[in-house]
N, C-alpha and C positions, 0 to 999 in steps of 0.2 A: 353391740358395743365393739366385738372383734371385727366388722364390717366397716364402721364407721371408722377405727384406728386404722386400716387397712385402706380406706381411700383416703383418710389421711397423708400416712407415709407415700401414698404412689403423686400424689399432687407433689410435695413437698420434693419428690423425688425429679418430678419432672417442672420443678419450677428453677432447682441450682442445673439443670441441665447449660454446657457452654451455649452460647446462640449461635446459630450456622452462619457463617459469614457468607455475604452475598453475593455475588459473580455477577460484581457488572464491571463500568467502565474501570472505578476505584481499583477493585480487585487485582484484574489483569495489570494495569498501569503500575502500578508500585510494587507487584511481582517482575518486572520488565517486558510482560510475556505479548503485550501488546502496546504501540506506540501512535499516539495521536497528533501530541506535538513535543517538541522538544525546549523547553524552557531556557532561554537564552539572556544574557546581558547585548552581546552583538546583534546587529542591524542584518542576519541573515533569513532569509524566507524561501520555498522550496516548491517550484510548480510540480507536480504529477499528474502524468498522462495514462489516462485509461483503457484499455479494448483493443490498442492499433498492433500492428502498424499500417496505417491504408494510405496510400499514395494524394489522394484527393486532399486531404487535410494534417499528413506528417508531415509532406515536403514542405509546404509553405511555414508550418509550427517550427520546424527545426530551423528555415530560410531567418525568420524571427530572431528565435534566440541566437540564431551566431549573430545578425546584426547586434545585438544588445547585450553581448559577452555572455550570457545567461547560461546557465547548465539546469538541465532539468533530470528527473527518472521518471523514466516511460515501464510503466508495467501492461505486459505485451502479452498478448495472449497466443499460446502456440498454434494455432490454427492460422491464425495472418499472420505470424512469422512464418512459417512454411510456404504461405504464398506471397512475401514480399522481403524476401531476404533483403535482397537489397538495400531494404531501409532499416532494417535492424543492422545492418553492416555502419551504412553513415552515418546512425543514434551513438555507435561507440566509435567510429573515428572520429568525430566532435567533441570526443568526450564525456557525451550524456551517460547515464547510469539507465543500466539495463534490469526490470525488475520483473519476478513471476507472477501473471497474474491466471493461470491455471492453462490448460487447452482449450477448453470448451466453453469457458462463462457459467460454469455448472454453480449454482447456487448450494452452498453448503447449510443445509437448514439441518436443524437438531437429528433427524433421523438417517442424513448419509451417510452412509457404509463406508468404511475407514477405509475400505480398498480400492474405492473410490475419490477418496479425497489426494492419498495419495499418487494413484495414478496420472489423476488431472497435473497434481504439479510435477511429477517426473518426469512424463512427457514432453513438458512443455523445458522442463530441464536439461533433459536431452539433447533436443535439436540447440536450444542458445548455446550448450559447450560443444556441439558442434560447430557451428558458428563461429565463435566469437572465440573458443579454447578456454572459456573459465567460468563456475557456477555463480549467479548472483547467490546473495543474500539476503534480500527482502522479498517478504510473499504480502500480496494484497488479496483478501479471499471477494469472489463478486461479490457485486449488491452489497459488500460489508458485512455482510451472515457471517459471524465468529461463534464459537462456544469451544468448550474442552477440547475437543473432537479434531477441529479443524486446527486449532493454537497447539498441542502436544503433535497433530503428525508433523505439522511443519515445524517444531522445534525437533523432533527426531531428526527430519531432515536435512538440518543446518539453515534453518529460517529463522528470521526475527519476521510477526507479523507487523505488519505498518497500514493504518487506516490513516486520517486526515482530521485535521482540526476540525471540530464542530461548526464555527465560527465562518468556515472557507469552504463546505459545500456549493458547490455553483450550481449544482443541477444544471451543469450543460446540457444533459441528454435530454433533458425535457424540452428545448429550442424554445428559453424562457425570455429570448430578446438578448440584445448584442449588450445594450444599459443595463441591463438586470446580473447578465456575469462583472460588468466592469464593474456594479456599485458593490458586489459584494465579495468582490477579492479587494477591491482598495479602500472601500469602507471600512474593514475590518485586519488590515493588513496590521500584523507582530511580528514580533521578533521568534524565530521559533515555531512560525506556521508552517504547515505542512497544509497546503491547496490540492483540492481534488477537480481535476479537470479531464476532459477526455479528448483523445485526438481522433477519435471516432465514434461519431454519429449522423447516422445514415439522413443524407440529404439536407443537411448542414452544416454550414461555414460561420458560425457565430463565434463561438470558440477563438476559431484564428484573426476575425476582425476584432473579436475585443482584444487579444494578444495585442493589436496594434497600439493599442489605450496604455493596456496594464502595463506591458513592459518596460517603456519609456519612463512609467511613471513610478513606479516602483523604483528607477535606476536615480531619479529625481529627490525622491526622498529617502537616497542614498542605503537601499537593500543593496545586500548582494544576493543574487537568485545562485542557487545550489543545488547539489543534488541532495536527498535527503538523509546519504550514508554522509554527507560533509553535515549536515546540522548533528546526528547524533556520536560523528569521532570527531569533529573539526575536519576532517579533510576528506577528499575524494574516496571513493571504496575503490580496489581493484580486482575484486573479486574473488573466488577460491579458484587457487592455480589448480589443475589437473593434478597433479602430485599427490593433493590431499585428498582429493575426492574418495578415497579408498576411505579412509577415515569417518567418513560420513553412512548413517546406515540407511537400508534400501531396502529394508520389506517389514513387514510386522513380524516376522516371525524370530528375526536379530535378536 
């Protein structure tokens, strides 16, 4: 009897337990800790470039949008920023938004080492406020691999993460045909998208031919293309001045 009243109470006990709430997209989003897209009444939408910056396929992507007033953010990885200054120079005299997307393209899967995740983006931190004189504020993690891990260092670090709308995956990297990116950025084009495109992949130019498509036609059905810190303040980002960077912390041990 005292066995039987005893796995009683332990059920009972573990049935008013709270339920864990679950860590997915919900979770993050309505904490702010991670951003998809940004819900809007305006006619604004936001291209993002992935990997570069590579001369083969920046030049002519950036040639694009200033034909077509467009502003984009390019999240750059520090390894070809090092070797193409240059074009991280004329991404911000255009005006486009400069954003971190690590040094290495090191995929952040549940078991990397914090000193690691960090590192990737300080690095790459580094040289753009050499450059450029000021820290962005959006981190895009590769491949999209998020968890605790990767969202708490880059919030220590003065990051908001930023992935893409579901809906505006192009898989350009897969070189899915020039039709196949144009049907599914303008097929699905909102108010409030955030498109994930890349201005680097090796050994093609689809990417920048469909740009010839979308751009025009997006301007047609009167988008304005932005950069992604103008959909979530309404207006351009200018980055963290030098001044403040002391303010921001710089190692796990803070």
């Amino acid at each position: 009897m005292k066995w039987l009243l005893a796995s009683l109470s332990l059920v009972l006990l573990c049935g008013f337990q709270a339920p864990v709430e679950k860590k997915d997209r919900y979770f993050y989003e309505k904490r702010g800790e991670v951003i998809w897209e940004v819900p809007l009444n305006e006619k604004k939408i936001a291209l993002t470039f992935d990997d570069g910056p590579y001369p083969a396929t920046t030049e002519p992507i950036l040639d694009l949008l200033k034909e077509y007033d467009a502003k984009a953010t390019f999240f750059v990885l520090g390894n070809r920023v090092r070797k193409y200054p240059d074009l991280l120079r004329r991404e911000v005299e255009e005006g486009h938004e400069i954003a971190n997307h690590t040094f290495n393209h090191v995929y952040f899967r549940g078991n990397t080492n914090l000193n690691t995740i960090e590192d990737e983006i300080v690095r790459t931190e580094e040289l753009l406020v050499e450059l450029t004189g000021k820290k962005p504020f959006l981190f895009r993690p590769p491949g999209g691999f998020y968890n605790d891990n990767t969202i708490q260092v880059a919030k220590k670090l003065g990051y908001q993460t930023v992935l893409w709308s579901w809906h505006q995956d192009t898989n350009d990297w897969r070189k899915p045909g020039v039709g196949s990116i144009v049907k599914k950025v303008l097929g699905n084009a909102r108010n409030g998208d955030i498109v994930l495109l890349h201005d680097y992949t090796p050994g093609s130019t689809q990417t920048v031919t469909a740009l010839r498509t979308i751009l025009p036609e997006l301007k047609k059905r009167g988008f304005k293309i932005v950069t992604v810190s103008e959909l979530i303040n309404g207006e351009p980002d200018e980055g963290i001045p030098l001044q403040q960077l002391d303010n921001i912390g710089r190692s796990s041990s803070e």
